[in-house]
VEXDREN-520322 format. One record per residue: residue number from 1; residue in one letter; chain; x, y, z of N, C-alpha, C in turn. Coordinates in nm, 4 decimals. Example, Ala and Ser with C-alpha at 12.3 -4.5 7.8 and 13.67 -1.06 7.14 Angstrom:
    i  aa  ch      n.c1      n.c2      n.c3     ca.c1     ca.c2     ca.c3      c.c1      c.c2      c.c3
    1   A   A    1.3190   -0.5690    0.7800    1.2300   -0.4500    0.7800    1.3200   -0.3300    0.7800
    2   S   A    1.2850   -0.2250    0.7080    1.3670   -0.1060    0.7140    1.2900    0.0030    0.7870
//
This chain:
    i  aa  ch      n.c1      n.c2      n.c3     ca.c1     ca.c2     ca.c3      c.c1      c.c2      c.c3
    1   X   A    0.7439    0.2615   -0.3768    0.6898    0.1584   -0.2885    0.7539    0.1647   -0.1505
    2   X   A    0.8046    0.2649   -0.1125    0.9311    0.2728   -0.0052    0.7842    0.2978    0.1094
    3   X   A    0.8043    0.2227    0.1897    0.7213    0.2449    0.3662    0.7959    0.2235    0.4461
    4   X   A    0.7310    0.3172    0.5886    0.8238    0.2092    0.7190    0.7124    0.2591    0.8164
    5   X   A    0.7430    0.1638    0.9375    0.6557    0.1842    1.0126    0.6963    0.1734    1.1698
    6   X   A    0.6367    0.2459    1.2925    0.6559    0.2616    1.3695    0.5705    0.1940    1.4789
    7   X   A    0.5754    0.0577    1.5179    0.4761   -0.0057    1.6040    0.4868    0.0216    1.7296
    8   X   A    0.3682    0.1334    1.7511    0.3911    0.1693    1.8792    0.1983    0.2252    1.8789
    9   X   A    0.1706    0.2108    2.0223    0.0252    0.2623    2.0434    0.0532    0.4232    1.9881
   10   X   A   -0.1470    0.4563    1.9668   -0.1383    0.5788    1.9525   -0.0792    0.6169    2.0505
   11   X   A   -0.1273    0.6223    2.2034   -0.0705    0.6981    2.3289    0.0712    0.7224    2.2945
   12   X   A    0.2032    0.6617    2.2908    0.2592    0.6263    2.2726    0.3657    0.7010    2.1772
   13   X   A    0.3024    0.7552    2.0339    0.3459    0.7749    1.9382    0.4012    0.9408    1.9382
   14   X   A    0.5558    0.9495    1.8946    0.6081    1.0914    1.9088    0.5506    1.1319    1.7919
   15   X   A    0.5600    1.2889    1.8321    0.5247    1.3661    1.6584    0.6108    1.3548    1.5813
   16   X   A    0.7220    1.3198    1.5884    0.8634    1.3079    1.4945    0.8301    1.1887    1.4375
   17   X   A    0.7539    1.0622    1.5130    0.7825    0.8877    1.4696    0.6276    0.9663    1.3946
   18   X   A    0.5095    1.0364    1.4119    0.4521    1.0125    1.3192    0.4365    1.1328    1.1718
   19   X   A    0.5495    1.2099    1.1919    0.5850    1.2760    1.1011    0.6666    1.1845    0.9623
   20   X   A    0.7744    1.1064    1.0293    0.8578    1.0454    0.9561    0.7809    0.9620    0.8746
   21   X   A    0.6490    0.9039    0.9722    0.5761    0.7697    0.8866    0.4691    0.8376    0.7858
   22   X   A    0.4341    0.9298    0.7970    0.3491    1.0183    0.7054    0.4742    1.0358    0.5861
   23   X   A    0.5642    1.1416    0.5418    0.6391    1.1908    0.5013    0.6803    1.0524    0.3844
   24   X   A    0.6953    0.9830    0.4400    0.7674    0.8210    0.3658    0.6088    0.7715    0.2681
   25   X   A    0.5413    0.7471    0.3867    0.4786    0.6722    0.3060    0.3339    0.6951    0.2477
   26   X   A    0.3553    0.8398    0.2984    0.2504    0.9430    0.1632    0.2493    1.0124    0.1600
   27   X   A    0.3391    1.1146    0.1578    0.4001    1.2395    0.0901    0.5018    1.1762   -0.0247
   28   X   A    0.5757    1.1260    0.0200    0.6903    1.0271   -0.0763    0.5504    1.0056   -0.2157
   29   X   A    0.4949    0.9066   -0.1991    0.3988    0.8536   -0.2846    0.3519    0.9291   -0.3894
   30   X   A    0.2473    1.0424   -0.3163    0.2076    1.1453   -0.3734    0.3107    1.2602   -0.4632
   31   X   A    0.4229    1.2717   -0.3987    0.5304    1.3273   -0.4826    0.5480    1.2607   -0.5846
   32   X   A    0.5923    1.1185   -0.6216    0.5838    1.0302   -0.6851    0.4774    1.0691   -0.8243
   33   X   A    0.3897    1.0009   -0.7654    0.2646    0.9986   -0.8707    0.2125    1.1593   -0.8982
   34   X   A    0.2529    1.2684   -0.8589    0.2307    1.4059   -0.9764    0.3632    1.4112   -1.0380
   35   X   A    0.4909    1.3684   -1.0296    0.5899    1.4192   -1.0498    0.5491    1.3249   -1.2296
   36   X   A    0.5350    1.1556   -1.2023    0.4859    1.1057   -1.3144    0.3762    1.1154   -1.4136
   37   X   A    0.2768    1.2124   -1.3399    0.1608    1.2694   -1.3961    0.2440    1.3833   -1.4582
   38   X   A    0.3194    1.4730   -1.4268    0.3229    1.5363   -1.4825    0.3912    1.5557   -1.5791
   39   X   A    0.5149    1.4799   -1.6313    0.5158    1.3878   -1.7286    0.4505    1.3349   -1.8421
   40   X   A    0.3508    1.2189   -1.8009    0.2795    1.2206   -1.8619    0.1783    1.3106   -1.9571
   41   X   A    0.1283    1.4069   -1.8934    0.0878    1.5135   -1.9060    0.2068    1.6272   -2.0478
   42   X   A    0.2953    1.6417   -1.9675    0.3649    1.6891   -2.0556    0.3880    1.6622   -2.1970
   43   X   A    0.4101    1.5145   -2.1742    0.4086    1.4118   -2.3087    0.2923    1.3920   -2.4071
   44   X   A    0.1851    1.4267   -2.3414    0.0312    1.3987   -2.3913    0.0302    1.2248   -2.3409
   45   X   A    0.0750    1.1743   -2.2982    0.0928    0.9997   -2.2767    0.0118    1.0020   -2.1953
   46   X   A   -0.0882    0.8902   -2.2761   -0.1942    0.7765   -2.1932   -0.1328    0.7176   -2.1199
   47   X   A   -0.1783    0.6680   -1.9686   -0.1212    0.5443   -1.9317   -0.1420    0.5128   -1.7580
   48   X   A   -0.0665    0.4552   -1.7284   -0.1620    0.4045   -1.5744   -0.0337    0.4235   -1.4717
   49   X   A   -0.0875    0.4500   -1.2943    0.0213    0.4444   -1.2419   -0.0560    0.4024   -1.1003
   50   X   A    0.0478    0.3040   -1.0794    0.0112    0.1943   -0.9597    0.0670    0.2522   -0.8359
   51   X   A   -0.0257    0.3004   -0.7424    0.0228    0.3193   -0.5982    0.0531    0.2426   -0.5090
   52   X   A    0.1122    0.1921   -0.4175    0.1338    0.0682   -0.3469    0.1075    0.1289   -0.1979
   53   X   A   -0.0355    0.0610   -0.1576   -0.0636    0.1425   -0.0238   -0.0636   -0.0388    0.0562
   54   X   A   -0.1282   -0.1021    0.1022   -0.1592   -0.2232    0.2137   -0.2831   -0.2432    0.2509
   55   X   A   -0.3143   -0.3648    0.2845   -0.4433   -0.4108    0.3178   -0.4306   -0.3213    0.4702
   56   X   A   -0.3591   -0.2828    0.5288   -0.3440   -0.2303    0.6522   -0.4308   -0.0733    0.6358
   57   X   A   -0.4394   -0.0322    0.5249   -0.5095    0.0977    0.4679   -0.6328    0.0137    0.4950
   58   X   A   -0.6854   -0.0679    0.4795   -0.8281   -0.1017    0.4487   -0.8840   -0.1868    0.6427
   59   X   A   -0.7558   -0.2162    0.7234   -0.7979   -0.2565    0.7995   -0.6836   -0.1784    0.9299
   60   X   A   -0.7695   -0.2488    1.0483   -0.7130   -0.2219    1.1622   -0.6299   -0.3761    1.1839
   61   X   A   -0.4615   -0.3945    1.1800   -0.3826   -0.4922    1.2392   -0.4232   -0.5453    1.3218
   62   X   A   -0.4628   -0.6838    1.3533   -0.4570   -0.7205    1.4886   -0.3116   -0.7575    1.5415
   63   X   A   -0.3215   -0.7593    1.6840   -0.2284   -0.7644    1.7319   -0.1003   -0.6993    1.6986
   64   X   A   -0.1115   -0.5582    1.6031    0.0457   -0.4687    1.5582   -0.0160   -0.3380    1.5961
   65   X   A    0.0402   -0.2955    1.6937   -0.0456   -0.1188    1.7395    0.0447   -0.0346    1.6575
   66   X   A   -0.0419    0.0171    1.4820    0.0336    0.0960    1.4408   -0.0262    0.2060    1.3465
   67   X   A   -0.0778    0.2425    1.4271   -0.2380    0.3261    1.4058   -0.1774    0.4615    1.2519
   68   X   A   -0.0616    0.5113    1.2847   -0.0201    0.5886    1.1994    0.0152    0.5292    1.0485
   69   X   A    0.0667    0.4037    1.0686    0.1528    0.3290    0.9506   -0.0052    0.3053    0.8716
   70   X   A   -0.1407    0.2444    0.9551   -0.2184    0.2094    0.8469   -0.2914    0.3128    0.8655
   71   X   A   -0.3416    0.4211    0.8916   -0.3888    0.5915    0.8549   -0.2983    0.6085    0.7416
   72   X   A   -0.1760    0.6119    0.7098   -0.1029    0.6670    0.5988   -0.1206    0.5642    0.4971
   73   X   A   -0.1644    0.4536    0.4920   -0.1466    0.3856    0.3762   -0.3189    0.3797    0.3451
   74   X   A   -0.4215    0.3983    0.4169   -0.5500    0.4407    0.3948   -0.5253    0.5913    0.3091
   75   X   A   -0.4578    0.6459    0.3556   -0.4509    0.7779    0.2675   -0.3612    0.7527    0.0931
   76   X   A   -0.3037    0.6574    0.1156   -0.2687    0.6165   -0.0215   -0.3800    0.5628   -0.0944
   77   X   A   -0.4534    0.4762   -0.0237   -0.6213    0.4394   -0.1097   -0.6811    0.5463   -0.1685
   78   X   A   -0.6927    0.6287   -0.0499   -0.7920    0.7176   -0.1477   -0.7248    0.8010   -0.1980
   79   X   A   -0.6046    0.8834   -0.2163   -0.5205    0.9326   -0.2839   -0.5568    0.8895   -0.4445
   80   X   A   -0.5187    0.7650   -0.4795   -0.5694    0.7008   -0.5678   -0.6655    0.7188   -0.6251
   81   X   A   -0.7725    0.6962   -0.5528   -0.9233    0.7387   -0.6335   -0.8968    0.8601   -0.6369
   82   X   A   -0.8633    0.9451   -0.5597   -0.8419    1.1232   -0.5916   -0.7984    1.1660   -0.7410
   83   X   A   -0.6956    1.0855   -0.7537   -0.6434    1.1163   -0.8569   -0.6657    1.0265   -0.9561
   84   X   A   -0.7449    0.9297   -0.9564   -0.8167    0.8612   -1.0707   -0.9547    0.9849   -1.1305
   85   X   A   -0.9671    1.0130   -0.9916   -1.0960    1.0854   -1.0953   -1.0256    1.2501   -1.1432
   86   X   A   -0.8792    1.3138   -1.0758   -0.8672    1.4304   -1.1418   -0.8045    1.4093   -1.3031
   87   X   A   -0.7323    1.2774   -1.3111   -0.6911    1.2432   -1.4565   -0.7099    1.1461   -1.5291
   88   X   A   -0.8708    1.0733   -1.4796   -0.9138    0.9968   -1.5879   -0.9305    1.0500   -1.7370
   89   X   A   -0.9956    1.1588   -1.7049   -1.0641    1.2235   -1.8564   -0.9526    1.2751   -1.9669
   90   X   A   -0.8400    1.2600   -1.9058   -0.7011    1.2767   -1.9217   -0.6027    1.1536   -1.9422
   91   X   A   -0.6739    1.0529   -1.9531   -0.6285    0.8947   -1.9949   -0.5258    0.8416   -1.9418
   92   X   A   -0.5942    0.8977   -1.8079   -0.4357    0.8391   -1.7012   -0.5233    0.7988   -1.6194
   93   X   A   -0.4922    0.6333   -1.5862   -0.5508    0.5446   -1.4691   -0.4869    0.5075   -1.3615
   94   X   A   -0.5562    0.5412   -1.2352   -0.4469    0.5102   -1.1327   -0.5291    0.4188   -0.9966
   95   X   A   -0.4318    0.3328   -0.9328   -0.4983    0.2462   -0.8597   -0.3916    0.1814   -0.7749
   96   X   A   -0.4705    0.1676   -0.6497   -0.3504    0.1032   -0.5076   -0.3271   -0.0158   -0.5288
   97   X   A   -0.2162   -0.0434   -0.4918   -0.2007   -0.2280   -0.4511   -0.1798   -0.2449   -0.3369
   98   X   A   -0.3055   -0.3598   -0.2936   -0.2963   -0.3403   -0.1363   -0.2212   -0.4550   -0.1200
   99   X   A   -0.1263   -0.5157   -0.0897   -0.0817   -0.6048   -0.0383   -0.1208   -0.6304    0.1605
  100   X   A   -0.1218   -0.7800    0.1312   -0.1102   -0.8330    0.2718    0.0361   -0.8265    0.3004
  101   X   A    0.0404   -0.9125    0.4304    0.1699   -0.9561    0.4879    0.2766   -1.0024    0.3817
  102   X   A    0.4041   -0.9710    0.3368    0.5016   -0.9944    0.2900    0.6251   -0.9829    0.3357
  103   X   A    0.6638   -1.0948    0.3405    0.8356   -1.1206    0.4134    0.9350   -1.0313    0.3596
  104   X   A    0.9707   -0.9496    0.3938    1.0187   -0.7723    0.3718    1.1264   -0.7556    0.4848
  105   X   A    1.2728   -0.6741    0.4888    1.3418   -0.5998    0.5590    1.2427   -0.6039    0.7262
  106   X   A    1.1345   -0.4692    0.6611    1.0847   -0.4207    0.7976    0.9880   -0.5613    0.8484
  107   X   A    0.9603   -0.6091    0.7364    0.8454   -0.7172    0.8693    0.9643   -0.7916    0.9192
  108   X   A    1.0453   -0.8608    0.9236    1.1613   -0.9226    0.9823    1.2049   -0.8484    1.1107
  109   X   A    1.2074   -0.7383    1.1107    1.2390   -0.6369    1.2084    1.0902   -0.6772    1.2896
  110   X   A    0.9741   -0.6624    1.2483    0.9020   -0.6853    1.3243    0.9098   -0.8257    1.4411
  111   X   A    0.9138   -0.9207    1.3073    0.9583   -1.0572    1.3480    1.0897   -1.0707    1.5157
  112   X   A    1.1440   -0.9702    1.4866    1.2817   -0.9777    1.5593    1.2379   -0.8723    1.7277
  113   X   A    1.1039   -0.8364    1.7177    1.0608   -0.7883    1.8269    1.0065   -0.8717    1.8435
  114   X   A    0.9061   -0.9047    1.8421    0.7702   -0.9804    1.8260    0.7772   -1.1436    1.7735
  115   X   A    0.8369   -1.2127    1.8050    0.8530   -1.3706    1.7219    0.7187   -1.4073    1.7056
  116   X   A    0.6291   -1.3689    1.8023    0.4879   -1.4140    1.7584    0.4385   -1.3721    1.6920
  117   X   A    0.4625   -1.2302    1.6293    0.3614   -1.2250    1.4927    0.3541   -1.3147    1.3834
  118   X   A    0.4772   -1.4128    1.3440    0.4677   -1.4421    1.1964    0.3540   -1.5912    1.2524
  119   X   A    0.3333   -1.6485    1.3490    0.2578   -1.7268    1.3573    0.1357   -1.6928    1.3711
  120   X   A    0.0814   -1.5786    1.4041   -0.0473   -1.5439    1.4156   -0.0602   -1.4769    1.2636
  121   X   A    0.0173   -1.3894    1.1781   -0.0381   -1.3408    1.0794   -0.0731   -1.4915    0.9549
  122   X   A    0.0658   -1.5544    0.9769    0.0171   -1.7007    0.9050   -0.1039   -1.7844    0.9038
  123   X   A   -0.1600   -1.7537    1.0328   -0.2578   -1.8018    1.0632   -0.4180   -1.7145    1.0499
  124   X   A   -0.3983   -1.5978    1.0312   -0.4670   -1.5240    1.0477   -0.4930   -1.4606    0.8653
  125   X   A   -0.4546   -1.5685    0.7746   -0.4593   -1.5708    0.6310   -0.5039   -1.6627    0.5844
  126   X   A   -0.6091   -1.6932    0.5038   -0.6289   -1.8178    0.4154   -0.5388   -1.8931    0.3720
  127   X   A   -0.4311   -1.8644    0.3304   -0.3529   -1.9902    0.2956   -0.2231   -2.0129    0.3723
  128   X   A   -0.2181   -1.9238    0.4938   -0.1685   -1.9932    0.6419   -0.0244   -2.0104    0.5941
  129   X   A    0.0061   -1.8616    0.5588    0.1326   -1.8505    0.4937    0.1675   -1.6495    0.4542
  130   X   A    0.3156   -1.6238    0.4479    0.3085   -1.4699    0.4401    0.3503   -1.5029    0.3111
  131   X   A    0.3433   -1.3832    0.2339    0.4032   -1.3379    0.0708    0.5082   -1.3207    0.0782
  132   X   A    0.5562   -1.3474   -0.0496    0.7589   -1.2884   -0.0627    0.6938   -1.2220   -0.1782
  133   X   A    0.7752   -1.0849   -0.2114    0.7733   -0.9955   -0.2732    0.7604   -1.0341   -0.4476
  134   X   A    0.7540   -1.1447   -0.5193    0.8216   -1.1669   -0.6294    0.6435   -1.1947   -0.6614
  135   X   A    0.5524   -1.2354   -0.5253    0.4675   -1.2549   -0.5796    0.3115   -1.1685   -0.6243
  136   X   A    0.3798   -1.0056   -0.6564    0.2899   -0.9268   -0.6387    0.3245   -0.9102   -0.7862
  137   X   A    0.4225   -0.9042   -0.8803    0.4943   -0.8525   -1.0236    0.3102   -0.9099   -1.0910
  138   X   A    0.2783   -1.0725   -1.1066    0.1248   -1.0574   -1.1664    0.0090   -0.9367   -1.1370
  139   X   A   -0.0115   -0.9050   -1.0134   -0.0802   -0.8026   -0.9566   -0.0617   -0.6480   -1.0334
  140   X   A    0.0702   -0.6397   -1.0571    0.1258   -0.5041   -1.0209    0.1218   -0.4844   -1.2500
  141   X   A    0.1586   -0.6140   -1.3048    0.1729   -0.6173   -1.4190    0.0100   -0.5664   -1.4984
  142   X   A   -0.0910   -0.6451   -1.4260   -0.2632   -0.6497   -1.4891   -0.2880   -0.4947   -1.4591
  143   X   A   -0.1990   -0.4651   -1.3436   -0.3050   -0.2876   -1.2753   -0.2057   -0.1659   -1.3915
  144   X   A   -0.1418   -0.2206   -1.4106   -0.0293   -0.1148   -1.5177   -0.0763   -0.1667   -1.6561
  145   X   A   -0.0723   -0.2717   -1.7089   -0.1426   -0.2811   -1.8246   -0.2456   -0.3091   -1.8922
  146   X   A   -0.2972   -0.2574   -2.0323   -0.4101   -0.2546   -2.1181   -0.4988   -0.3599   -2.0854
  147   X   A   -0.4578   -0.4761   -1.9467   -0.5498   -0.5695   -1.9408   -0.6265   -0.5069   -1.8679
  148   X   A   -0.6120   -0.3950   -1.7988   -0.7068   -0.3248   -1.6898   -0.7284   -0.1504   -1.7299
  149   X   A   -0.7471   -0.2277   -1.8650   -0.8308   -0.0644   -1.9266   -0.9405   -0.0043   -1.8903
  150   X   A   -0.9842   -0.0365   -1.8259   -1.1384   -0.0216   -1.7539   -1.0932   -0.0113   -1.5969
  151   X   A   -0.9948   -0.0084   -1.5670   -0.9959   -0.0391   -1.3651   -0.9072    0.1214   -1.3780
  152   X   A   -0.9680    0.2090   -1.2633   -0.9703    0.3097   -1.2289   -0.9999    0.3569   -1.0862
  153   X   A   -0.9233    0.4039   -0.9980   -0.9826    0.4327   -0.8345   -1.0101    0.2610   -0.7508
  154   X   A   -0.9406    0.2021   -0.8121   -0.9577    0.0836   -0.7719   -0.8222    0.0195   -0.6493
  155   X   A   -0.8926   -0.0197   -0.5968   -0.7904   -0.0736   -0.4420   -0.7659   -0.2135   -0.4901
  156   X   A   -0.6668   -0.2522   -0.5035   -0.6284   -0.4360   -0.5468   -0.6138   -0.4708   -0.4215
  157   X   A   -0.6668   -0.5677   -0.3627   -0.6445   -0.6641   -0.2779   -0.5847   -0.7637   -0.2825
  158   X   A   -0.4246   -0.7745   -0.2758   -0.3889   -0.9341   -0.2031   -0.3247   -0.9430   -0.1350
  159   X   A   -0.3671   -1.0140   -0.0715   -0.3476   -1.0629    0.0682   -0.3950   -1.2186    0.1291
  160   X   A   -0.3408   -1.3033    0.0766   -0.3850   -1.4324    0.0819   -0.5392   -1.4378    0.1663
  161   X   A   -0.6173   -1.3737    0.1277   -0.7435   -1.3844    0.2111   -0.7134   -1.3173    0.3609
  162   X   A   -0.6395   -1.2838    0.3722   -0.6294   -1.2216    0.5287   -0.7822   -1.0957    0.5665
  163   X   A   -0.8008   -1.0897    0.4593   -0.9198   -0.9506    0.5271   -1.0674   -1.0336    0.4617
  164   X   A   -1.0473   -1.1257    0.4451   -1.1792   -1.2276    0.4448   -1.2346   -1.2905    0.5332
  165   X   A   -1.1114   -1.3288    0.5980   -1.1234   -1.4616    0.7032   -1.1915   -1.3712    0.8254
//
């Protein structure tokens, strides 16, 4: 689940700041999930493995210019379905968790540039409030277990309504 991100315009952006943000937060990933596929695989073991990409994969930030951070976590989405469909038939299910805004290390850092983001992303969410981390374990528990025997290539969305509103 390890990301980081570099808020800076495209113009803006070194090849090193968008090497580092690729490398972390989907190469890391993808290493991840064959290293456990293959494993699995090895084992003959059924079973599911949860990618953790961001609603930022599914959208453009307002007001956070960080064009690389959500390109790489869009590539964790479909990564996902990639590899839902190379090892479904192979009884391995795999699927993103997109989380919204969550009060995290790096968003604090954001916070500590920017004081105005946490009032606009609060606001810019249905329930006019960010996530703390403790509240994704339901999310993360249904996409890993037999309750989501049937969910495959599937993107979880939460994000207190932020990509509704």
């Amino acid at each position: 689940a390890a990301g980081i991100n570099h808020v800076q315009s495209a113009l803006e952006h070194s090849q090193s700041a968008m090497n580092e943000v690729m490398q972390i937060n989907y190469n890391g990933v993808f290493n991840a999930a064959t290293a456990a596929a293959r494993q699995m695989f090895h084992r003959q073991q059924k079973g599911a493995i949860l990618l953790i990409a961001s609603m930022s994969g599914l959208i453009a930030n307002k007001g956070m210019a960080s064009p690389v951070y959500n390109s790489s976590k869009a590539a964790v989405v479909q990564l996902a379905r990639c590899l839902a469909m190379e090892w479904g038939r192979h009884g391995i299910r795999v699927n993103s968790l997109c989380p919204g805004h969550i009060i995290t290390p790096m968003v604090e850092q954001v916070f500590q540039k920017n004081p105005a983001a946490r009032s606009t992303w609060e606001a810019e969410n249905m329930l006019g409030r960010l996530a703390m981390p403790e509240e994704f374990r339901g999310p993360a528990l249904f996409a890993l277990s037999d309750a989501s025997s049937f969910m495959t290539g599937s993107a979880l969305l939460v994000d207190g309504g932020h990509t509704a509103w």
